[in-house]
GUROVO-183822 format. One record per atom (N, C-alpha, C): residue number from 1; atom name; x, y, z. Coordinates in nm, 2 decimals. Layout:
BEGIN
NUM/CA/X/Y/Z
...
//
This chain:
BEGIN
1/N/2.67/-6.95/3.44
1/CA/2.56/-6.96/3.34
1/C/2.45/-6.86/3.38
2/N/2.42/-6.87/3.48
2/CA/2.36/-6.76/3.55
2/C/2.36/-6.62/3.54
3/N/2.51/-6.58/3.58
3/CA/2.57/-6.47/3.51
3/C/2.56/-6.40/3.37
4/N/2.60/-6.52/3.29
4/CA/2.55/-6.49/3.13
4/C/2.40/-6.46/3.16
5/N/2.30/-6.50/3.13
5/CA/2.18/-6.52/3.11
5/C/2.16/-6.38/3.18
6/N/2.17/-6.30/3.29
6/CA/2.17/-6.21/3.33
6/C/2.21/-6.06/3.26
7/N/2.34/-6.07/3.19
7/CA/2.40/-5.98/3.11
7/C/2.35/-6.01/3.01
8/N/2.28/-6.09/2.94
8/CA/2.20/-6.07/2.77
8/C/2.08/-6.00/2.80
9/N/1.97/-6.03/2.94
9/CA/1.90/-5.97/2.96
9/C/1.90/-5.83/2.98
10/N/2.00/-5.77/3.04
10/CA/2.02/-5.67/3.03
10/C/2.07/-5.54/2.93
11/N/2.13/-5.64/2.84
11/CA/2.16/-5.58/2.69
11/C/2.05/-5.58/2.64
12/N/1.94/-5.66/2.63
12/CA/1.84/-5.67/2.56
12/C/1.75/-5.56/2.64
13/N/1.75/-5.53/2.72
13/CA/1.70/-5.47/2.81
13/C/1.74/-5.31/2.74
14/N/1.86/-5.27/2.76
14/CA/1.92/-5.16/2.68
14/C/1.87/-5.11/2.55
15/N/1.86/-5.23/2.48
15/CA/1.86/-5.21/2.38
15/C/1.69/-5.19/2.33
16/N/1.59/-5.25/2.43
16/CA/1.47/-5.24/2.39
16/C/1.41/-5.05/2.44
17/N/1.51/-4.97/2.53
17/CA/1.49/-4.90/2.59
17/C/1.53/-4.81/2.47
18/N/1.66/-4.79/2.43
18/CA/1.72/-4.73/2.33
18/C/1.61/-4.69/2.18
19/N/1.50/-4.85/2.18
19/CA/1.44/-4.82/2.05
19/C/1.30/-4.75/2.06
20/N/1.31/-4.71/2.22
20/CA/1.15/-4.68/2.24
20/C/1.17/-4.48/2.28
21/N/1.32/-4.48/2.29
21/CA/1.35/-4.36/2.27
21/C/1.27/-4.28/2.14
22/N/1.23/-4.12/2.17
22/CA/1.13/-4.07/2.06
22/C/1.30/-4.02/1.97
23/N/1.26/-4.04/1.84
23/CA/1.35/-3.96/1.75
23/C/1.36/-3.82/1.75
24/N/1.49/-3.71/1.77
24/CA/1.50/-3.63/1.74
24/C/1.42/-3.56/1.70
25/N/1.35/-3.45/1.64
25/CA/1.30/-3.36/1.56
25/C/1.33/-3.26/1.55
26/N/1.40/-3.20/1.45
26/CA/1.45/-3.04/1.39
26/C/1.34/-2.96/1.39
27/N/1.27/-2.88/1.52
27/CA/1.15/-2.77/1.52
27/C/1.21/-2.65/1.46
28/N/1.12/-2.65/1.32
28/CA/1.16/-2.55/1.25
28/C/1.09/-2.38/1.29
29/N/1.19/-2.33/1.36
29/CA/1.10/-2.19/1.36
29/C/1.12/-2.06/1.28
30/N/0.99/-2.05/1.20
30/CA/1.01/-1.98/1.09
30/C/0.84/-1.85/1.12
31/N/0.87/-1.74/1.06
31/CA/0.74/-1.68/1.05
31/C/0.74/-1.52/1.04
32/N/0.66/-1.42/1.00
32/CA/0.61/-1.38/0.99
32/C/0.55/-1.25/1.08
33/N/0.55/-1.17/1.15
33/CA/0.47/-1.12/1.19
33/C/0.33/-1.03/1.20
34/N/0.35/-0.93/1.06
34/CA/0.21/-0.90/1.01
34/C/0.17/-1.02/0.91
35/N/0.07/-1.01/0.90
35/CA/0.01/-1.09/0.78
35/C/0.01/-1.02/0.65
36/N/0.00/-0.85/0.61
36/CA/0.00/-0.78/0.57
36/C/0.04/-0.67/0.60
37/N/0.07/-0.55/0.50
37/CA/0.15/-0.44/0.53
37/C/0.10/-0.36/0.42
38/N/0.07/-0.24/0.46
38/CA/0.00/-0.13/0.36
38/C/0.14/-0.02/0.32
39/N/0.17/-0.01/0.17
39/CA/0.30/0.09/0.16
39/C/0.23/0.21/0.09
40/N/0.29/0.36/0.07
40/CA/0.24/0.42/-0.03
40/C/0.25/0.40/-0.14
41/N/0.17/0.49/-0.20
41/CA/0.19/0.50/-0.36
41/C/0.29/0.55/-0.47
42/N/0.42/0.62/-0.36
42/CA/0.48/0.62/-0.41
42/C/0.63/0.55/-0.41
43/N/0.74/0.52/-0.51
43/CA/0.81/0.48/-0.48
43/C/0.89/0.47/-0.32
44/N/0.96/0.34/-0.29
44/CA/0.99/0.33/-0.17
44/C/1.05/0.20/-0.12
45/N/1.07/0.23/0.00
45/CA/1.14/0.06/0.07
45/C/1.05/0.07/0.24
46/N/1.05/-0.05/0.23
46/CA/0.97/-0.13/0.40
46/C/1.05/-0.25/0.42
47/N/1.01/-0.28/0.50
47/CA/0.99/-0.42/0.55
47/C/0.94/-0.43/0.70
48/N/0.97/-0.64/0.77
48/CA/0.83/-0.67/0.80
48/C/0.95/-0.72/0.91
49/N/0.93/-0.76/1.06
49/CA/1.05/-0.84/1.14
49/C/0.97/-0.96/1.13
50/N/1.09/-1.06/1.11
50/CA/1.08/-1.18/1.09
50/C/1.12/-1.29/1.22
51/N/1.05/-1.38/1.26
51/CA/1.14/-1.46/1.35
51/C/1.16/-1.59/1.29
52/N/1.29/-1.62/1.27
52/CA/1.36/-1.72/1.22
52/C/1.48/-1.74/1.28
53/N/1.52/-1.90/1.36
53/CA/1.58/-1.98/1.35
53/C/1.71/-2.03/1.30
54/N/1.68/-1.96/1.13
54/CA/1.79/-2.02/1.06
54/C/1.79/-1.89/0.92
55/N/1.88/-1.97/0.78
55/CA/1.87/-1.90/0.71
55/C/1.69/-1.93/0.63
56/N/1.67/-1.84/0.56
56/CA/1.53/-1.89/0.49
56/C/1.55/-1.84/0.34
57/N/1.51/-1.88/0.23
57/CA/1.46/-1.80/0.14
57/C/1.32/-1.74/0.09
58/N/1.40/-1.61/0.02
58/CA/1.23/-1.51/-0.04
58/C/1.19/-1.57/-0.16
59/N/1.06/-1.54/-0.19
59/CA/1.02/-1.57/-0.34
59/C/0.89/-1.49/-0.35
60/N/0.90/-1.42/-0.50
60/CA/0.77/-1.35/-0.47
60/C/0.70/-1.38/-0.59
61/N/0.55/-1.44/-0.49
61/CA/0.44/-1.50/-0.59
61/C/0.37/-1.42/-0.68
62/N/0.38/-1.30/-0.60
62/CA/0.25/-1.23/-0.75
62/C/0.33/-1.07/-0.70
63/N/0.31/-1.02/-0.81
63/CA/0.40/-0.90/-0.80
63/C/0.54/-0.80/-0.82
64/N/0.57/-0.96/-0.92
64/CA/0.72/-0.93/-0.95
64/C/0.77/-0.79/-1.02
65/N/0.68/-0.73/-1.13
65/CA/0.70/-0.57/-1.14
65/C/0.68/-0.51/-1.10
66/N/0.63/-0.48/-1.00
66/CA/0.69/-0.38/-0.94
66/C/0.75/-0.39/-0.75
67/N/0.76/-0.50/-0.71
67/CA/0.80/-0.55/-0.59
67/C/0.93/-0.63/-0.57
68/N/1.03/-0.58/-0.51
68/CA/1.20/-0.65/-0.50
68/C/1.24/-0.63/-0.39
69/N/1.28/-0.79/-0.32
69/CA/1.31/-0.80/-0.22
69/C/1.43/-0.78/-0.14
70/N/1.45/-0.74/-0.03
70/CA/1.57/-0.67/-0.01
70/C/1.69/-0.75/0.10
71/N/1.66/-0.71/0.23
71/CA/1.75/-0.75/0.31
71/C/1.69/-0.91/0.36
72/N/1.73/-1.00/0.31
72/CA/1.65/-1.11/0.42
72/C/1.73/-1.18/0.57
73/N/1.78/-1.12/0.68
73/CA/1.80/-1.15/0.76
73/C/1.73/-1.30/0.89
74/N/1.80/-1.30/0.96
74/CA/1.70/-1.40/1.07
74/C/1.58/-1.31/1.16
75/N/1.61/-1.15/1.13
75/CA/1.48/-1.10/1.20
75/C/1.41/-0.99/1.15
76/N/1.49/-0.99/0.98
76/CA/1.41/-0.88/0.90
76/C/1.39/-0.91/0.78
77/N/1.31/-0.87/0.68
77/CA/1.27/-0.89/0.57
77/C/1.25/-0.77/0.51
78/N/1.31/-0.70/0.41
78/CA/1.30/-0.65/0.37
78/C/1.25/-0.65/0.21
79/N/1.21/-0.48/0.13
79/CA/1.16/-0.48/0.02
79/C/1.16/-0.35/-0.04
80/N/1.16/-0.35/-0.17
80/CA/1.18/-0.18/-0.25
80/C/1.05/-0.18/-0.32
81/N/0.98/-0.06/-0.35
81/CA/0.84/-0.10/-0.45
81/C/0.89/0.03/-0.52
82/N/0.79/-0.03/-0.67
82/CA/0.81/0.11/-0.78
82/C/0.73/0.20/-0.74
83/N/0.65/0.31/-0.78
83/CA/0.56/0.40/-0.79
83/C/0.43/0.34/-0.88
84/N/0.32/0.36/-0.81
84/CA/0.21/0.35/-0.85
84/C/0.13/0.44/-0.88
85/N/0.08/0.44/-1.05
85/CA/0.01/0.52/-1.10
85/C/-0.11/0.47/-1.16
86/N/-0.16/0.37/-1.10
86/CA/-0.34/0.33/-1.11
86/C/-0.38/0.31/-0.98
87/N/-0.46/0.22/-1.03
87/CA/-0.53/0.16/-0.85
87/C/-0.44/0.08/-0.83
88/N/-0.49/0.08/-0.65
88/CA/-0.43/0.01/-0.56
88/C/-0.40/-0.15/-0.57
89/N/-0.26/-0.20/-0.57
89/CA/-0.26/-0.34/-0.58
89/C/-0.18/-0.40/-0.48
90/N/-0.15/-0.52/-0.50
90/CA/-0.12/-0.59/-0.40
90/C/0.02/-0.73/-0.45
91/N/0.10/-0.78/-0.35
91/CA/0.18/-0.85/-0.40
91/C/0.19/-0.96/-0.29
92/N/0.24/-1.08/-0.30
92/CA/0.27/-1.16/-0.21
92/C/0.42/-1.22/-0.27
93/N/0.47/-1.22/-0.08
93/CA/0.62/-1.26/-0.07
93/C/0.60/-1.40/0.01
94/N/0.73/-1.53/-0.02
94/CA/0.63/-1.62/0.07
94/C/0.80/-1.63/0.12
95/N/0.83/-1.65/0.24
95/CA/1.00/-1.71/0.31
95/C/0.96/-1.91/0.31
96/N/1.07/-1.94/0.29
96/CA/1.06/-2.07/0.31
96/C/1.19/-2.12/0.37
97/N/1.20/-2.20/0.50
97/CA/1.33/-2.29/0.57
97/C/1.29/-2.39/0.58
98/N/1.34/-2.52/0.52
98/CA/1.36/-2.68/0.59
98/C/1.16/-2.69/0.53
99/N/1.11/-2.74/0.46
99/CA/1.00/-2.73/0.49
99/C/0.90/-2.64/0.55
100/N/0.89/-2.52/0.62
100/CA/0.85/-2.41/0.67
100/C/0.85/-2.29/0.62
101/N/0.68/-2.26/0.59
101/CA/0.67/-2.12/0.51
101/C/0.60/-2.03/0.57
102/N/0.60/-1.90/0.54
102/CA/0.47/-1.80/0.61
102/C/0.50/-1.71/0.49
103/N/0.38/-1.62/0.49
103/CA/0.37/-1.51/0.34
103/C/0.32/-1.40/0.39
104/N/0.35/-1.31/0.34
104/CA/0.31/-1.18/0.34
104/C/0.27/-1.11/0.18
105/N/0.14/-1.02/0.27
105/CA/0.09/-0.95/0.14
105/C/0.14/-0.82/0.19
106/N/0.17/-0.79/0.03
106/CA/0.21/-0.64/0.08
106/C/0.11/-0.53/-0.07
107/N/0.02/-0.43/0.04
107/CA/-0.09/-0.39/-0.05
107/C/-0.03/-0.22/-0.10
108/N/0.00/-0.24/-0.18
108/CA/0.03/-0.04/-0.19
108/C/-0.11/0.02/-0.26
109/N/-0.12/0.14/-0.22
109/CA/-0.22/0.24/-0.25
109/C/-0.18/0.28/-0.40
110/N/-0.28/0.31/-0.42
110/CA/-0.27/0.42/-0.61
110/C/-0.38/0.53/-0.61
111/N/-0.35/0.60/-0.70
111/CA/-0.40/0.74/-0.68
111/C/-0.56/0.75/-0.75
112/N/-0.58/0.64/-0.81
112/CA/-0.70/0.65/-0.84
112/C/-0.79/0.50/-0.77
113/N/-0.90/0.53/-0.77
113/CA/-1.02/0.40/-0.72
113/C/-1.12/0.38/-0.80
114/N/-1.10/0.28/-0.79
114/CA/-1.21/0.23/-0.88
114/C/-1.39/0.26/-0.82
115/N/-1.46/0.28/-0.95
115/CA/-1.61/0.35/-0.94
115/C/-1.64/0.22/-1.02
116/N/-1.83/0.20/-0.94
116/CA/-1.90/0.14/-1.02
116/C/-2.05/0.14/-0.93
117/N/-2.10/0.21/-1.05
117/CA/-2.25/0.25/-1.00
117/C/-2.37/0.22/-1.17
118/N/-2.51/0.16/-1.12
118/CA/-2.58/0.09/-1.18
118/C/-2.67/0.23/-1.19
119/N/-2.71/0.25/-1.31
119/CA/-2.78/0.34/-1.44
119/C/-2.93/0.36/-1.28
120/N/-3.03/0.28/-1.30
120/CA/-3.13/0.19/-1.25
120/C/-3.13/0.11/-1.10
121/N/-3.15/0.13/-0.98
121/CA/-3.15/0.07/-0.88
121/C/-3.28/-0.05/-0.83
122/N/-3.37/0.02/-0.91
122/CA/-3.53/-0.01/-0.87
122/C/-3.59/-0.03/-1.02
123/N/-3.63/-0.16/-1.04
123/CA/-3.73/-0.22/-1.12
123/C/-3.83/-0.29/-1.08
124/N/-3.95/-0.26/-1.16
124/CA/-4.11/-0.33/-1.17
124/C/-4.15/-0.40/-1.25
125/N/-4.14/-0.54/-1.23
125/CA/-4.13/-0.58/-1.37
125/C/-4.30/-0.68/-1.36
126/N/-4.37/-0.74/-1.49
126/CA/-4.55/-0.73/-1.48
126/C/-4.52/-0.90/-1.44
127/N/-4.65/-0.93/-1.39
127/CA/-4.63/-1.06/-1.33
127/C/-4.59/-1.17/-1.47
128/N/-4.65/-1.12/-1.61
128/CA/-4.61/-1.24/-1.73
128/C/-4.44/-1.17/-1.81
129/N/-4.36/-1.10/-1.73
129/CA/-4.21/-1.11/-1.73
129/C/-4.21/-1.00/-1.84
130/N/-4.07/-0.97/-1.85
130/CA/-4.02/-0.86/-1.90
130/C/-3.86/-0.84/-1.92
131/N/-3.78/-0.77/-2.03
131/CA/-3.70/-0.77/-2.05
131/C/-3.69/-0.63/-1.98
132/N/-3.51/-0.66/-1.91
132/CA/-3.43/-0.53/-1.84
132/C/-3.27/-0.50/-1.91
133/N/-3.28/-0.36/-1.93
133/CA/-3.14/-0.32/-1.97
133/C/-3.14/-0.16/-1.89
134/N/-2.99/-0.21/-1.82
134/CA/-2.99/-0.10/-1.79
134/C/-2.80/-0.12/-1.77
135/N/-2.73/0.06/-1.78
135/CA/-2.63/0.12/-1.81
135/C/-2.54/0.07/-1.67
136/N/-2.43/0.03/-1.69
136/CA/-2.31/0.03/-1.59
136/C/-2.22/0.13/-1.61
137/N/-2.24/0.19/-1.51
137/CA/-2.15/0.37/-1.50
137/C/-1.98/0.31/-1.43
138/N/-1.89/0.31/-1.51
138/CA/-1.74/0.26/-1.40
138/C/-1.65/0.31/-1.46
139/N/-1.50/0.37/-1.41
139/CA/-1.42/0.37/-1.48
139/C/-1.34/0.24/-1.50
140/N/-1.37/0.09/-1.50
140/CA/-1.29/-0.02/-1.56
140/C/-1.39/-0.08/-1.63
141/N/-1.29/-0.15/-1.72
141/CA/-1.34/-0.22/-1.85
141/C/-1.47/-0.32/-1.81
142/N/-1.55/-0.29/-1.90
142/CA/-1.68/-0.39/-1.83
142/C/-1.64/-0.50/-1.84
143/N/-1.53/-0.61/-1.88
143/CA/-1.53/-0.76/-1.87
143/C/-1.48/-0.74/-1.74
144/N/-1.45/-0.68/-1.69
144/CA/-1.35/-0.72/-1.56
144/C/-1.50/-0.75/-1.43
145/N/-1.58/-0.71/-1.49
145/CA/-1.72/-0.77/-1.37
145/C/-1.79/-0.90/-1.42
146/N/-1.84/-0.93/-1.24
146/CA/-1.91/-1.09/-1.24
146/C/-2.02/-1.00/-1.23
147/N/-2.17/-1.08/-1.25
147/CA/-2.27/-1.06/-1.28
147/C/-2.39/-1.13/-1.22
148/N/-2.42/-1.16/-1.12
148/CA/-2.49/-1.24/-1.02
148/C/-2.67/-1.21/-1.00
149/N/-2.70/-1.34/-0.99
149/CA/-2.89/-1.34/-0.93
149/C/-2.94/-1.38/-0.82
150/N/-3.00/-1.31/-0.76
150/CA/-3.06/-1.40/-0.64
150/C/-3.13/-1.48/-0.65
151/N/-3.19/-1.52/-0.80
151/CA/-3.29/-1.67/-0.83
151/C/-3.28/-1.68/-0.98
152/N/-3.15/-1.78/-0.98
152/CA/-3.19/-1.80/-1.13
152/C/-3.28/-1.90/-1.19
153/N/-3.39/-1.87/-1.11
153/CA/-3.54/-1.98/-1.19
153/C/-3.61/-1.86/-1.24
154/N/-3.56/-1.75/-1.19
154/CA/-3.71/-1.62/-1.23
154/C/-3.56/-1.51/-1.30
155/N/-3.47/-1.49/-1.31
155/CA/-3.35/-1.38/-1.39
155/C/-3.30/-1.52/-1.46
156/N/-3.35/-1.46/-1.60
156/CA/-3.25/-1.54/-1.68
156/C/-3.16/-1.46/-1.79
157/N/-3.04/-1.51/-1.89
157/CA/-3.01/-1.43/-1.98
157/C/-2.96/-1.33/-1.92
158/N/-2.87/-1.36/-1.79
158/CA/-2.82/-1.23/-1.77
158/C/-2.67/-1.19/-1.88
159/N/-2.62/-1.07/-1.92
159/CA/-2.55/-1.03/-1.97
159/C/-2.50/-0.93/-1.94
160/N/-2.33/-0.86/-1.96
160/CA/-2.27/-0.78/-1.94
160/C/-2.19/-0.73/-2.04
161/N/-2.22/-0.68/-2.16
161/CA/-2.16/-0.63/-2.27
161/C/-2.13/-0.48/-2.32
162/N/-2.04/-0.40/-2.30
162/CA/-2.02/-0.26/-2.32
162/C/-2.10/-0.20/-2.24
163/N/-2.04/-0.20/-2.09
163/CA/-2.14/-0.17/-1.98
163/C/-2.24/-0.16/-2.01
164/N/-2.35/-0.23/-2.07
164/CA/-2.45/-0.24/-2.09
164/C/-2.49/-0.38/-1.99
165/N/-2.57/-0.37/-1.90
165/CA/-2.64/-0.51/-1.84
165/C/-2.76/-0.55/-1.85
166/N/-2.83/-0.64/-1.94
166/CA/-2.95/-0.73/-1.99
166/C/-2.95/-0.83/-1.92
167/N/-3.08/-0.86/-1.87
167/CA/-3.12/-0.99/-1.82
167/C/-3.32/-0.96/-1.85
168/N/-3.39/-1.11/-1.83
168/CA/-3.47/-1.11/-1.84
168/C/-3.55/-1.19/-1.74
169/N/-3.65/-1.10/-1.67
169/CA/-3.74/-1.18/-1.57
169/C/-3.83/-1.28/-1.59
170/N/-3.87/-1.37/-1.60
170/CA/-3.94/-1.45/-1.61
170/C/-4.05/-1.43/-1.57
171/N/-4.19/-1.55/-1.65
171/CA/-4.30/-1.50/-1.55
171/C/-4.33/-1.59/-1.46
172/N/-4.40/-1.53/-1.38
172/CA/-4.48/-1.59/-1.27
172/C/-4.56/-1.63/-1.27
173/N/-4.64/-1.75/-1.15
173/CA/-4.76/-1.79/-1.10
173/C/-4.77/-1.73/-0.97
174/N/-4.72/-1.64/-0.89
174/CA/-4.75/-1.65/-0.77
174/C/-4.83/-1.53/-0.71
175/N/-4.88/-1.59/-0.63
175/CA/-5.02/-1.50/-0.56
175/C/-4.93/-1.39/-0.49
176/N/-4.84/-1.36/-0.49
176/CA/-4.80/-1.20/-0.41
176/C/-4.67/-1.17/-0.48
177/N/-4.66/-1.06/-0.45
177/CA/-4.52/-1.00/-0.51
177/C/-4.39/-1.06/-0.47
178/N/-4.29/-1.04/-0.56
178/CA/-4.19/-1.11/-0.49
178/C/-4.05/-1.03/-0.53
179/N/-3.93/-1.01/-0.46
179/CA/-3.83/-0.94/-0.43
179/C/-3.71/-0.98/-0.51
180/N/-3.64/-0.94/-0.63
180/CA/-3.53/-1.02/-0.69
180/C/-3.46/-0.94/-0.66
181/N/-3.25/-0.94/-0.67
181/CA/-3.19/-0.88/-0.68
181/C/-3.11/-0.91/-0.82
182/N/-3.02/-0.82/-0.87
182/CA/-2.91/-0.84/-0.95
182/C/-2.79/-0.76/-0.97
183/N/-2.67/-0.83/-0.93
183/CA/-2.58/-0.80/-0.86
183/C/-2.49/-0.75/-0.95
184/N/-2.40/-0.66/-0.98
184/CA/-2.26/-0.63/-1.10
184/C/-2.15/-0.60/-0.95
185/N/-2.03/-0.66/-0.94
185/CA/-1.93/-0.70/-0.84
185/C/-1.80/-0.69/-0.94
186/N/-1.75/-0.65/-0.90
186/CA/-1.58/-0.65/-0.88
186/C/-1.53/-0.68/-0.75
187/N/-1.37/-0.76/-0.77
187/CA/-1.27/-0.73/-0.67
187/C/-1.17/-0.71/-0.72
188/N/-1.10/-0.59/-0.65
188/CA/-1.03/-0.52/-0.63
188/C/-0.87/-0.56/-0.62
189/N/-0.73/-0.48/-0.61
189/CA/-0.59/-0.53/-0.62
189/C/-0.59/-0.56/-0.48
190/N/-0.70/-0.55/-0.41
190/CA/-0.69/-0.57/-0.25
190/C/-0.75/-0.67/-0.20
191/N/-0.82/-0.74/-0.30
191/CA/-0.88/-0.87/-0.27
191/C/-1.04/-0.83/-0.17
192/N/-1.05/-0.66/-0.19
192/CA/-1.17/-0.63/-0.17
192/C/-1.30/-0.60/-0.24
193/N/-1.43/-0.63/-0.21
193/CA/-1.52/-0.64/-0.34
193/C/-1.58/-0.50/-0.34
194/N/-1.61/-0.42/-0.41
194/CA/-1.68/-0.31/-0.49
194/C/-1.80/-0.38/-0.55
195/N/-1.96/-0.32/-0.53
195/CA/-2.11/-0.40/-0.59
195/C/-2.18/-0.28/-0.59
196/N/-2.26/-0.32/-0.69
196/CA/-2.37/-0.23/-0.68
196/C/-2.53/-0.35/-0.74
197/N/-2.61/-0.26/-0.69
197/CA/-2.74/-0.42/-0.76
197/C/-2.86/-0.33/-0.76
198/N/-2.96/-0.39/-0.86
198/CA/-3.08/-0.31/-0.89
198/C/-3.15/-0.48/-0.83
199/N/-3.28/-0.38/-0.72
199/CA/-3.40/-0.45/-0.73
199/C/-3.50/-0.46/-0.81
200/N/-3.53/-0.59/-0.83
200/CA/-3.69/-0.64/-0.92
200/C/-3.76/-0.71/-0.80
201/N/-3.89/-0.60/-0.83
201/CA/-4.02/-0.66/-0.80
201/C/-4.10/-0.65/-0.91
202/N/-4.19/-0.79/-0.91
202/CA/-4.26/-0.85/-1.00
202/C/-4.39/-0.87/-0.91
203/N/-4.45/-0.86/-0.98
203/CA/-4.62/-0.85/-0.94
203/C/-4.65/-0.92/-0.95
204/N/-4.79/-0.97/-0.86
204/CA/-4.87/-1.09/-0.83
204/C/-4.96/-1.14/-0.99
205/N/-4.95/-1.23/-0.97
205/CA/-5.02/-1.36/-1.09
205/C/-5.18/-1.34/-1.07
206/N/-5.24/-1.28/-1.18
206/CA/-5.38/-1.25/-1.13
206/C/-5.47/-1.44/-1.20
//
């Protein structure tokens, strides 16, 4: 009896050991090694070395006309791009294995850049407010800009219509001058920003 009672304990014994064992895990190694890749502007092929584990798939998020993906091996990734004849843009590829992703941007150059320069850099505006218009010089379409204030309690009515930019200063109560900016911004196929800004100073409250 002894004996039994000895061999249950020990199966149970086994068996509590067995459940406290950690589970497996499939470590997925997948990835990337630039984060980005600059190609020219003219037609061509690149690619990026990849370290992967296993098979993965490509998919490309933004950039499908003109970006096709090529060889996708376990340690390369490959891609073909068309020829670029504006500004510089940008595409993203993302790999994916078993749940496990990494992306690449891939930015190609273009033969022209974008300009954007403000008519007016310096305004004076009287301490009981005044309306501002002044000219936006760019070669892109003026909706494609945001239009920003460093205080919108004193710039109000800002607007950006046929590169033309209107806003109006507000008046003031306050005993000393004071410094506004207003901002005309774009970004770029590179996810970089292009600004230009005219200051307002407004004059003290007699």
């Amino acid at each position: 009896m002894k004996k039994r009672i000895l061999t249950l304990l020990a199966a149970v014994s086994i068996c509590a050991c067995q459940s406290l064992l950690p589970e497996k895990v499939d470590i997925v190694t997948l990835g990337i090694l630039p984060e980005s890749i600059t190609v020219p502007a003219t037609a061509g092929e690149d690619g990026v070395r990849v370290i992967a584990d296993r098979d993965y798939s490509v998919e490309i998020l933004s950039g499908q006309e003109w970006l096709t993906p090529g060889i996708s091996k376990s340690d390369t990734l490959s891609f073909s791009f068309k020829e670029n004849a504006g500004f510089r843009r940008s595409a993203v590829l993302k790999i994916n294995a078993d749940g496990r992703e990494d992306r690449l941007v891939v930015k190609q150059e273009g033969p022209y850049k974008e300009t954007l320069t403000l008519s007016t850099h310096s305004v004076t505006a009287p301490a009981d407010g005044c309306q501002v218009v002044i000219r936006v010089l760019s070669n892109l379409p003026s909706d494609y800009f945001t239009v920003t204030a460093s205080n919108d309690n004193v710039i109000s009515k800002l607007r950006l219509t046929a590169y033309e930019l209107s806003f109006v200063v507000l008046p003031t109560t306050n005993r000393d001058k004071r410094n506004y900016t207003v901002t005309v911004s774009y970004t770029d196929g590179w996810g970089e920003t292009i600004e230009d800004s005219v200051n307002i100073l407004q004059e003290v409250y007699d």
